[in-house]
C-alpha positions in Angstrom: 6.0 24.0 14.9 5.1 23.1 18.2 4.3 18.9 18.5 1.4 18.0 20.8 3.6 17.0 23.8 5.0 20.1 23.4 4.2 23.5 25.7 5.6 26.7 24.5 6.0 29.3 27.3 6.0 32.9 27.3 10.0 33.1 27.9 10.9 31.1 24.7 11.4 27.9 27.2 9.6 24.6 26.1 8.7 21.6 28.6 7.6 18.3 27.5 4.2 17.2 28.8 3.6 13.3 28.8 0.5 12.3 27.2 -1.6 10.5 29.5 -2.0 6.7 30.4 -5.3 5.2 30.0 -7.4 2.4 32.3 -8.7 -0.8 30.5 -11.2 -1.8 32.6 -13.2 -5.3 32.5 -17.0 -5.4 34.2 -18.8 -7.7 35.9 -21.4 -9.3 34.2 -23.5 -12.7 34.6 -22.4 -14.4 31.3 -19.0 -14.4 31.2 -17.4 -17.6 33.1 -14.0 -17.2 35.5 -12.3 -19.3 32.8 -13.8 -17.1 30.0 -12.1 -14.2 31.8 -8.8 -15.1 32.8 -8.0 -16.8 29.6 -8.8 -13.8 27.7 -6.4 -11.6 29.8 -4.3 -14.3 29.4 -4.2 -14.2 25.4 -4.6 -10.6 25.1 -2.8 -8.9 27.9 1.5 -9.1 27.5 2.9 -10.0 30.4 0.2 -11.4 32.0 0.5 -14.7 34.3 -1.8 -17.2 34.8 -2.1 -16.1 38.8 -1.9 -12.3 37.9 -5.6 -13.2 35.1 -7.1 -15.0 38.1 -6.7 -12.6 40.9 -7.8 -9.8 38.8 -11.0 -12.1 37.5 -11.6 -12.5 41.1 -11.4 -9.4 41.4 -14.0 -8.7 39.0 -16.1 -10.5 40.6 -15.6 -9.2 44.0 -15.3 -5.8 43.0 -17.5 -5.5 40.1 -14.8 -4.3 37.7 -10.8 -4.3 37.8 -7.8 -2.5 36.4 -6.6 -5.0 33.7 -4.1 -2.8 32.0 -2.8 0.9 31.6 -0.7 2.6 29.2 -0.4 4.8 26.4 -3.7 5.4 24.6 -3.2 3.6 21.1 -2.1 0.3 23.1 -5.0 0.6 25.6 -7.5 0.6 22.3 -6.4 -2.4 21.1 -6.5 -4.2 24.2 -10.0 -3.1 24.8 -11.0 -3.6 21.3 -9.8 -7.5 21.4 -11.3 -7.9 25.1 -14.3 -6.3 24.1 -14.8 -8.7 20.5 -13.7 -11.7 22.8 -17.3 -11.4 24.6 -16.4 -9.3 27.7 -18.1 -6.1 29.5 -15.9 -3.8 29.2 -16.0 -0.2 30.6 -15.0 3.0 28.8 -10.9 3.8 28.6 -10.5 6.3 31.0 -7.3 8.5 31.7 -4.8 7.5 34.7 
């Protein structure tokens, strides 16, 4: 059986194909406060630092949307789900 990650090729060699990372993206929007913002990426993004949630809320708000995390798919759900319920605009997960 062949696993998902898994290409077979024609001369009976197999290469291993990462899945993809996905983009958790946070919008702009005119409800949501700076502080509203940064201390959700702050509760629900690991690794993330006080400066690193500010600049990318700036961001936001500069930009109209930013970058917060990537990774594997399963992970980037969560954190989208939990920003999401937490009251911010979030934009579809896209692939890296």
């Amino acid at each position: 059986m062949v696993s998902p990650a898994t290409i077979a090729r024609p001369d009976s060699k197999t290469i291993s194909k990462r899945y993809p990372d996905y983009k958790v993206i946070v919008l702009n929007d005119d409800f949501n406060t700076f502080q509203h913002v940064a201390e959700c990426l702050l509760k629900y993004i690991p690794g993330m630092t006080p400066e690193r949630a500010w600049d990318l809320t700036c961001e936001v708000d500069r930009e109209g949307q930013a970058v917060v995390w990537a990774g594997p798919l399963e992970q980037a759900e969560l954190y989208h789900s939990q920003l999401s319920r937490a009251g911010l605009t979030m934009a579809p997960l896209e692939p890296l």
